[in-house]
ROLO-16248 format. One record per residue: residue in three letters; z, x, y of N, C-alpha, C in turn. Coordinates in steps of 0.05 Angstrom, whole numbers, plus 5000, padded with zeros to 4 digits. Atoms other than C-alpha are relative to their C-alpha. Example, Ala and Ser with C-alpha at 12.3 -4.5 7.8 and 13.67 -1.06 7.14 Angstrom:
# ROLO-16248
ALA500050184976515652464910500050185024;SER499949844976514352734979501449855022;
END
This chain:
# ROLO-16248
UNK497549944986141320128342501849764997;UNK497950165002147719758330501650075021;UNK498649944977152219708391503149794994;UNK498550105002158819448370503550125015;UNK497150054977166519348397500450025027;UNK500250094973164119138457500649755008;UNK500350364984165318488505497650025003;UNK502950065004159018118500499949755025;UNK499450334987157817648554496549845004;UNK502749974997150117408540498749845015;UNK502050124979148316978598497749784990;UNK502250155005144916508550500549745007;UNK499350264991145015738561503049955002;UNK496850145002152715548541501550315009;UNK499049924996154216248572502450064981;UNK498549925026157016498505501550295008;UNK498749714997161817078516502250104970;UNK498949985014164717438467502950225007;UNK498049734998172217928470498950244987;UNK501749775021169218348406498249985000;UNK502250035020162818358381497950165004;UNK501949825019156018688364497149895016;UNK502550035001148618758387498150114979;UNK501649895007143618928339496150055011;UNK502349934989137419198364497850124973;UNK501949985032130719148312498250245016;UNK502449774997125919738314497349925021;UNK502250204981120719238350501450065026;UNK499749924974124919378413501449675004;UNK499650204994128218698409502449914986;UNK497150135016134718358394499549924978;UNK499750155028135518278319501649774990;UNK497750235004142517948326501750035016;UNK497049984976149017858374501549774978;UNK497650215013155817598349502650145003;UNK498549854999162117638347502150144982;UNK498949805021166518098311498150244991;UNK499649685002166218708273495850024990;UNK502649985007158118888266499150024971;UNK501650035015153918798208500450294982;UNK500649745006153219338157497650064992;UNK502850045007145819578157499250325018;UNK501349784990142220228174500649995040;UNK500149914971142020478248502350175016;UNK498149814992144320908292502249855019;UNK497950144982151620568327501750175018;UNK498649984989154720528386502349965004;UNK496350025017161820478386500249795033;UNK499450064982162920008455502249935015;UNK496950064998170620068456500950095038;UNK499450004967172719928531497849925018;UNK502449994986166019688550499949745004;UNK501150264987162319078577496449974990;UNK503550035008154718948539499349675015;UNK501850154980150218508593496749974994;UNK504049795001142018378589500150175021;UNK500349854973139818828645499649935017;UNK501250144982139418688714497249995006;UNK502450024985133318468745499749945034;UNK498949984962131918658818497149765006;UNK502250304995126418118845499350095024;UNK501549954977125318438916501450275015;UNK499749694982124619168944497450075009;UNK502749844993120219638973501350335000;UNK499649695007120720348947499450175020;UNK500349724975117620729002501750085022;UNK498450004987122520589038502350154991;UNK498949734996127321129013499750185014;UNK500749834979123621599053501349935023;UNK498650014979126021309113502949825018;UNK497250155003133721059101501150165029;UNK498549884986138621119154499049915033;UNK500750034982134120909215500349685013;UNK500350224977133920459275502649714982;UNK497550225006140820169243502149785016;UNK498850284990142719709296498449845014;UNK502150224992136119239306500149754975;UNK500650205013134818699284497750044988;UNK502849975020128218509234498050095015;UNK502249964989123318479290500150415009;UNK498949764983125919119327500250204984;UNK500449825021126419439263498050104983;UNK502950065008120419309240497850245021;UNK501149874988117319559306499950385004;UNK499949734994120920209296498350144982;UNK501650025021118420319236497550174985;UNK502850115004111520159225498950315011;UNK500849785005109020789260500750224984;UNK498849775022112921209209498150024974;UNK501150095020111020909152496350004998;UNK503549964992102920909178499350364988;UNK501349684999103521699162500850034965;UNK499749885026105221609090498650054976;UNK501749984999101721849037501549984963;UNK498850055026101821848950502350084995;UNK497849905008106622378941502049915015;UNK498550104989111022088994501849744983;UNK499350195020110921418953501150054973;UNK498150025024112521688891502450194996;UNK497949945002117922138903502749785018;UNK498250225001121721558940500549844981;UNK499750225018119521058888501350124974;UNK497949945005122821568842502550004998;UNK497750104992129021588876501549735002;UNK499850295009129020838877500849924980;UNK499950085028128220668814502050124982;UNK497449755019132821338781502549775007;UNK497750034988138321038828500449644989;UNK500150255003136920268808501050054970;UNK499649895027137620548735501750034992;UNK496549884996144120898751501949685001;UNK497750194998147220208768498549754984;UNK499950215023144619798714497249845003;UNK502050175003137719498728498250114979;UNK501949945033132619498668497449915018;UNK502650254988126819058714499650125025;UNK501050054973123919188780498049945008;UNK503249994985119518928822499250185025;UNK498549924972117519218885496749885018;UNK500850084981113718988941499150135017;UNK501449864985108719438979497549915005;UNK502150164974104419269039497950225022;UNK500749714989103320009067498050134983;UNK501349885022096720269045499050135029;UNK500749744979094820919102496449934983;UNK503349895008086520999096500350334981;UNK498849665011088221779077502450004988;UNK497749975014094321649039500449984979;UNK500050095028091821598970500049814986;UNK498850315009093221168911502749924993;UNK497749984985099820978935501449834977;UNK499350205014100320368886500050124968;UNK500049895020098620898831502250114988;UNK498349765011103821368846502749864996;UNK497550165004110220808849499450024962;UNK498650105026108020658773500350254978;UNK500149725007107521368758502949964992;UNK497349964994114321388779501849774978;UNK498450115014116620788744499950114964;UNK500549935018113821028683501850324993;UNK498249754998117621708688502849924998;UNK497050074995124821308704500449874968;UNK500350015031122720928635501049605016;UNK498950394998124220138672498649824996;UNK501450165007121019538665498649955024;UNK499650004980116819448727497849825008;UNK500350164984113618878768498050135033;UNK501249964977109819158825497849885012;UNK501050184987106718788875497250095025;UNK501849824994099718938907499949725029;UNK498650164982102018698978497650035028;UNK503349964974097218669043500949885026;UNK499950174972097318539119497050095017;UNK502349994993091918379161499149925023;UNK498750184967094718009224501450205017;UNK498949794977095418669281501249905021;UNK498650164970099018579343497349995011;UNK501650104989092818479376498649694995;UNK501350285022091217859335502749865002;UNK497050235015099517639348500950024976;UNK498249935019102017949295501250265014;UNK498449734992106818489290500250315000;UNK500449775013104419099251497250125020;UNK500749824967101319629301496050014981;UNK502650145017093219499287498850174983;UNK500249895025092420179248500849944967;UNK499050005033096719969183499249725001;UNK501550155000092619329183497549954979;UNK502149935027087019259126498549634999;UNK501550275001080918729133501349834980;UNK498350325026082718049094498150054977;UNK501749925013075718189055500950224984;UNK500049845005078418819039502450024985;UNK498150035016085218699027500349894972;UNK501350135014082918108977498750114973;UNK501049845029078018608936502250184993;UNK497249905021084919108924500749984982;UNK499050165023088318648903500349924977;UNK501250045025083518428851500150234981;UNK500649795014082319098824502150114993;UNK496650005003090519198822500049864975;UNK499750075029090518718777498149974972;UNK501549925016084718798738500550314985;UNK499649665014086619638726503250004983;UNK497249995006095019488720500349754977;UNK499550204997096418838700500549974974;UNK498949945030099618808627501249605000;UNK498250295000101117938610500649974973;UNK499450015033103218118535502649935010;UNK497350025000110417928526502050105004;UNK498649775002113118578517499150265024;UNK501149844974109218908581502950035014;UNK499249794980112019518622498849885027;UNK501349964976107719338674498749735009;UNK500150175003106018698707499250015028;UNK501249994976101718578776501049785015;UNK500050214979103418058832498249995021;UNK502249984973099317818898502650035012;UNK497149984986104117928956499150045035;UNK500849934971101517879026502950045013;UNK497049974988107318149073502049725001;UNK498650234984109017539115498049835018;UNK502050144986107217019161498750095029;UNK500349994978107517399218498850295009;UNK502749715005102417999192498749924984;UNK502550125026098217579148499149825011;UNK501750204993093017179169500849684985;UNK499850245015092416419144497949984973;UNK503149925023085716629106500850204980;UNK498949755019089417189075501449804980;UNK498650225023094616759049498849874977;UNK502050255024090416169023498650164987;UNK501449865029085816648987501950154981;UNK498849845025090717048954500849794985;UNK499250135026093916458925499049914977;UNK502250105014087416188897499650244980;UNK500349805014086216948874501550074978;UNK497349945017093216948846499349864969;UNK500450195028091916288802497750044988;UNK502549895012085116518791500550214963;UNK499449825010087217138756502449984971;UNK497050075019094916838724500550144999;UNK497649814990099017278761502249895015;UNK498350064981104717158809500450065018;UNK499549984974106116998880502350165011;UNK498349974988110317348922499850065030;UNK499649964972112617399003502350025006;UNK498050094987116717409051501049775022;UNK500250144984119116829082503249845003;UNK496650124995125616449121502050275002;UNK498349724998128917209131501549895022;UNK499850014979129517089207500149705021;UNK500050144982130916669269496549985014;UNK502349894982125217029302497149924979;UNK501649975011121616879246498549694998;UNK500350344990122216139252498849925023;UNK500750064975121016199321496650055008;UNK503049905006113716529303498749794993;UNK502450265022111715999253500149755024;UNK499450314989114115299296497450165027;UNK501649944983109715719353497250044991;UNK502349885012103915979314498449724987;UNK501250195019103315369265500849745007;UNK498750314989107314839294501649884977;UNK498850155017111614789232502950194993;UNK498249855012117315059194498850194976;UNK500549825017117215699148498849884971;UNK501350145027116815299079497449825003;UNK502050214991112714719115496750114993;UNK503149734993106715329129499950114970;UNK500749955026107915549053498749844983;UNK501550175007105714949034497749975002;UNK502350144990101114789073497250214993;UNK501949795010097415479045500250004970;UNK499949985025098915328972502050214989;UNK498149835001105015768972502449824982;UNK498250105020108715328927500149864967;UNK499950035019110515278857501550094983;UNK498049885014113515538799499150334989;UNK501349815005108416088797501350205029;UNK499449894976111616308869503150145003;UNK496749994987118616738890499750125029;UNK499249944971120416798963501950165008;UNK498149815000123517408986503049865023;UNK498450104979130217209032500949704999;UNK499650155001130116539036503049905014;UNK497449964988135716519094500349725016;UNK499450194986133915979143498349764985;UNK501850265014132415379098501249695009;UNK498350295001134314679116500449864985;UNK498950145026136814159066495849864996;UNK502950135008128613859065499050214987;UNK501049705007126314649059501149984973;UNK499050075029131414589000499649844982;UNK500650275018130213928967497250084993;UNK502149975006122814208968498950214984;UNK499449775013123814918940500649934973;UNK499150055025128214608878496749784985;UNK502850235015121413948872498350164983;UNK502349765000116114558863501150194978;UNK499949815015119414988824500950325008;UNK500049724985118915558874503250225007;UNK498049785006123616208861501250055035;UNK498449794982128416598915501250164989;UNK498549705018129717328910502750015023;UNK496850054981137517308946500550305001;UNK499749815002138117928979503150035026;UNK497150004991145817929007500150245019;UNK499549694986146618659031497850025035;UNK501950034979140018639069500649865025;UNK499350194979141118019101502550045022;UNK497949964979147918239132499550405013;UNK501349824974145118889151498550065018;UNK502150094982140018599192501249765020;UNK499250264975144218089221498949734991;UNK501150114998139617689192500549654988;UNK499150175017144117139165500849934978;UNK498550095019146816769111498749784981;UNK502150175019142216509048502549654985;UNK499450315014144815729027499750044965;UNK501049985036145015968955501849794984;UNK499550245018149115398923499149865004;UNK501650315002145314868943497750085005;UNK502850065016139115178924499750084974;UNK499549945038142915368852500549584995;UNK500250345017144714528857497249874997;UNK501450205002137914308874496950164980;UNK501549915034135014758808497950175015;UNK500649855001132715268848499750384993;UNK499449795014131015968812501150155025;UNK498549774978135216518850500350234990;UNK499849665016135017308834501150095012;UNK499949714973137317948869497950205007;UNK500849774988134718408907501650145018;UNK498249854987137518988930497750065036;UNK501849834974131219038991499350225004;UNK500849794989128519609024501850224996;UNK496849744998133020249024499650045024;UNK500049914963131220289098501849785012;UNK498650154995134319649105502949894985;UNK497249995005140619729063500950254975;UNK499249805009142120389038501650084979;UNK498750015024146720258986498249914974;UNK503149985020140620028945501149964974;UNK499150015012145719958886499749684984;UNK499450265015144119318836502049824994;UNK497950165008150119258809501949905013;UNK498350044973154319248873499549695011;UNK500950304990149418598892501149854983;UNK498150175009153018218844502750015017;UNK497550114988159818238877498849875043;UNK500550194978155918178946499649635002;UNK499950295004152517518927502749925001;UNK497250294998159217198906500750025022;UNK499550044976162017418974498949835020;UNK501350104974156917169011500049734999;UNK500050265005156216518976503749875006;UNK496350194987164916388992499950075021;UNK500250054969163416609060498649765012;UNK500550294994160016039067500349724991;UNK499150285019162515499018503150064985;UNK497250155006170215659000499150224971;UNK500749845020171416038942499649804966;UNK501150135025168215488888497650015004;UNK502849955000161915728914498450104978;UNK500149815020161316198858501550174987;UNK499149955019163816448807499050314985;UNK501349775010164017138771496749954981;UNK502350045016159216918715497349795014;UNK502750034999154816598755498150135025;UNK501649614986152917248803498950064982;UNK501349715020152117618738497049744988;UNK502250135014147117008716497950055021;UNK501249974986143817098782498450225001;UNK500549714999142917818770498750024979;UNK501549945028139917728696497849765003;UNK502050255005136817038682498849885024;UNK502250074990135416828747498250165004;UNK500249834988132317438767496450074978;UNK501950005014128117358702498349744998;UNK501750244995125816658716498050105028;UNK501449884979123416938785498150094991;UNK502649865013118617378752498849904982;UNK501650155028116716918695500350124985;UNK500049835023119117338645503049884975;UNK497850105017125716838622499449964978;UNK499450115027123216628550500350334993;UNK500449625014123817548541502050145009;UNK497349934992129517718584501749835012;UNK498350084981135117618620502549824975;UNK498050075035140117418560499250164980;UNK498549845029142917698500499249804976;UNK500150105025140017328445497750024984;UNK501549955022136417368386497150045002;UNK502850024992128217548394499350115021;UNK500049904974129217728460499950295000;UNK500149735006127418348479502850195009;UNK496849894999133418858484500250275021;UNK498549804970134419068562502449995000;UNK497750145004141219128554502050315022;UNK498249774984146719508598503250004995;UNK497849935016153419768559501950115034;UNK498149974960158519778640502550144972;UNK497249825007164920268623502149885024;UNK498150164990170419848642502950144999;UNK496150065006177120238622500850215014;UNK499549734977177220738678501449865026;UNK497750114988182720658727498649865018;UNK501050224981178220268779500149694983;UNK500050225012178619688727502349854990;UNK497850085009184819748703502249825005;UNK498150274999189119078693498949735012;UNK502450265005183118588702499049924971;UNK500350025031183518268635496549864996;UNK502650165001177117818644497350205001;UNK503049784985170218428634499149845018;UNK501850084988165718008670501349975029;UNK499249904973170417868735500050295008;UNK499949694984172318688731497750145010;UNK503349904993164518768730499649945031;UNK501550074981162818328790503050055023;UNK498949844981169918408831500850195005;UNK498549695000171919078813497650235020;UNK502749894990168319678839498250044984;UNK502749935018161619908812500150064974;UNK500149835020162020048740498050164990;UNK501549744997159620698718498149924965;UNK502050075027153320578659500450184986;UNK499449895024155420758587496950084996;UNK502749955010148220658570498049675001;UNK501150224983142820258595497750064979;UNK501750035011136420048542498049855009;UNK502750154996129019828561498649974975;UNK502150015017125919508501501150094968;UNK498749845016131319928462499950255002;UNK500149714995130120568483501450095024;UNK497650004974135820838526498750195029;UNK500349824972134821038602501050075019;UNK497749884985141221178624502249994978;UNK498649995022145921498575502750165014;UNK497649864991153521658597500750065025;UNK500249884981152321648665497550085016;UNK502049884988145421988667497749944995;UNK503050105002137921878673499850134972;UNK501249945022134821968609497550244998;UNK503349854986128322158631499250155018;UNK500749834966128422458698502550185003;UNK498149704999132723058723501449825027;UNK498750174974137922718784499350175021;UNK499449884988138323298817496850105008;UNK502849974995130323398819498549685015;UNK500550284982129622638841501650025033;UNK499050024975134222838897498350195028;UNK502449744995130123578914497849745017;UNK503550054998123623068914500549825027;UNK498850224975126422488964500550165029;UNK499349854980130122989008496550135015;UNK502649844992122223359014499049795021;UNK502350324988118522599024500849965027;UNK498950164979123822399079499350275027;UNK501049914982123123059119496650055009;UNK502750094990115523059117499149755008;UNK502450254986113922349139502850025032;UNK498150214985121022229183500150345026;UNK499649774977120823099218498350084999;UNK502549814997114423389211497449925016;
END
């Protein structure tokens, strides 16, 4: 595939942008060539990208799919309170539940330009199947690249944690999962669809024994860490009580840091939390939307982009921000980052880098995506820019990140397209909607 007379903007080191120019995509599924001007003459089938915007694809760094099923609820709590509502819902869910949300997830992540997801699940019902099966079912159906995370809690409210002591799962038990997650899934070729993480919830449903073994399990294995941690006030107020320290302090102190590690949130950090985050290596998935629909604050993201910490997006939960839209999180970030630092906080192009490259350092997958250049593999997303929402923003890359949403010409995993003109490739919209609408009245009315 040749994709030419497009703006090219490829997010690689010197942030090379081009006005005209050309992607070639090699049969291997991988960038052959980028440049600028009029394309190459050589076999393949071309795209014509006149009025467009060619991007790598985004990469989302932190969700939880099941959470479609139950959007729309207990919308004015906070984390804890939300949490508590919750948790018995989610206790009744079961495979098919999971994968017609994780469906809808993913279709809709598709729709607005992501090529990558991870996602982050911690909900495993005794009677609810293989829950972790049916998400990659699903990803595999949407056609994305996907990251899923084999997530665990183990710390009930009876034990001082938060999670009600049914959706709970021994540490022994949780531990062997895990293993066998990534032993059955777990793809570390270059070019892998499919890619396993450890992921205990949090600190304040995960034991200390949980933790520390998964990490060991994690490096054992040479997989990747993930949690949640620094979301909350309340959450701070848990750890300094529980552990007698601060959120990062307690990551440490369990082997929670490195460059093998990304931290979901990352909201209440202090300048040490920071200086210690960038030493280590250790990732943040920046989830903007979330965070202000929880109340839950305001992530310090330039000064943990000065002190060389990785930073991604995530669009979060769909229970906890409904718009669930990728590409949208680019213009949040920038907002959120001049809401708190002036508007030299950030910059259009470096949202959209946040959205590609960091997003692919998070996951360990930067020497393969997250830029437009040569070898690399070719997630790439063709934005339709010359529709009157854009019109008379000469710069693509600002009309991308401040304009509204642009609508996907055509979105490629690998080189094989999975959103063409608008529409899923692979999946039917209107049967992803059917399936969601079913999931949400059986777990949320029946």
């Amino acid at each position: 595939m040749i994709i030419e007379n497009a703006a090219v903007a490829t997010v690689d080191a010197a942030d090379t942008s081009y006005a005209n120019g050309y992607v070639v995509v090699g049969d291997d599924g991988r960038i052959a060539a980028v440049g600028a001007g009029p394309a190459p003459e050589r076999p393949g089938q071309r795209v014509d990208g006149t009025g467009c915007l060619l991007t790598p694809g985004l990469v989302n760094t932190h969700h939880h799919l099941y959470q479609w099923a139950t959007r729309g609820l207990a919308l004015d709590e906070t984390l804890f309170g939300w949490l508590t509502t919750l948790y018995p819902i989610w206790g009744r869910l079961d495979a098919d539940i999971v994968g017609a949300a994780a469906g809808a997830g993913l279709g809709w992540l598709a729709l607005s330009g992501c090529t990558t997801s991870m996602d982050h699940h911690y909900v495993f019902p005794r009677d609810g199947g293989d829950v972790l099966a049916a998400e990659i079912e699903a990803a595999r159906r949407i056609g994305l690249r996907f990251h899923p995370t084999r997530g665990s809690m183990d710390l009930s409210r009876k034990d001082g944690g938060l999670p009600p002591d049914h959706l709970v799962e021994e540490t022994d038990e949780a531990l062997a999962a895990t293993e066998a997650a990534i032993d059955r899934w777990h793809d570390p070729s270059p070019d892998a669809m499919l890619r396993i993480a450890v992921a205990p919830c949090s600190p304040f449903s995960v034991t200390t024994r949980l933790m520390t073994e998964a990490a060991v399990l994690a490096r054992r294995k040479g997989v990747r860490l993930h949690t949640h941690l620094a979301e909350t006030d309340d959450e701070e107020e848990f750890c300094r009580k529980q552990f007698g320290c601060t959120p990062v302090e307690y990551a440490e102190r369990v082997g929670w840091l490195g460059d093998d590690v990304w931290l979901a949130h990352g909201v209440h950090l202090d300048d040490a939390a920071i200086a210690r985050l960038g030493a280590t290596g250790t990732g943040v998935a920046h989830c903007p939307s979330s965070n202000a629909r929880l109340g839950a604050g305001t992530a310090r993201v330039r000064e943990l982009l000065d002190h060389g910490v990785p930073v991604g997006l995530g669009v979060d939960g769909a229970a906890s921000q409904e718009v669930s839209h990728l590409g949208a999180e680019l213009r949040q970030a920038l907002w959120t980052a001049r809401m708190r630092g002036g508007p030299k906080a950030m910059d259009a192009r470096q949202a959209l880098r946040l959205g590609t490259m960091g997003g692919a350092r998070c996951l360990g997958r930067q020497d393969d995506l997250g830029s437009i250049e040569a070898g690399k593999l070719a997630d790439l997303v063709l934005w339709r820019l010359d529709g009157l929402g854009h019109a008379g923003i000469d710069d693509p890359v600002a009309a991308l990140v401040f304009g509204p949403p642009a609508p996907v010409e055509l979105a490629l995993v690998g080189g094989r397209p999975v959103v063409r003109r608008g529409e899923l490739v692979n999946a039917d919209e209107e049967t992803l909607t059917r399936e969601a609408r079913r999931a949400h009245r059986r777990l949320v009315h029946e």
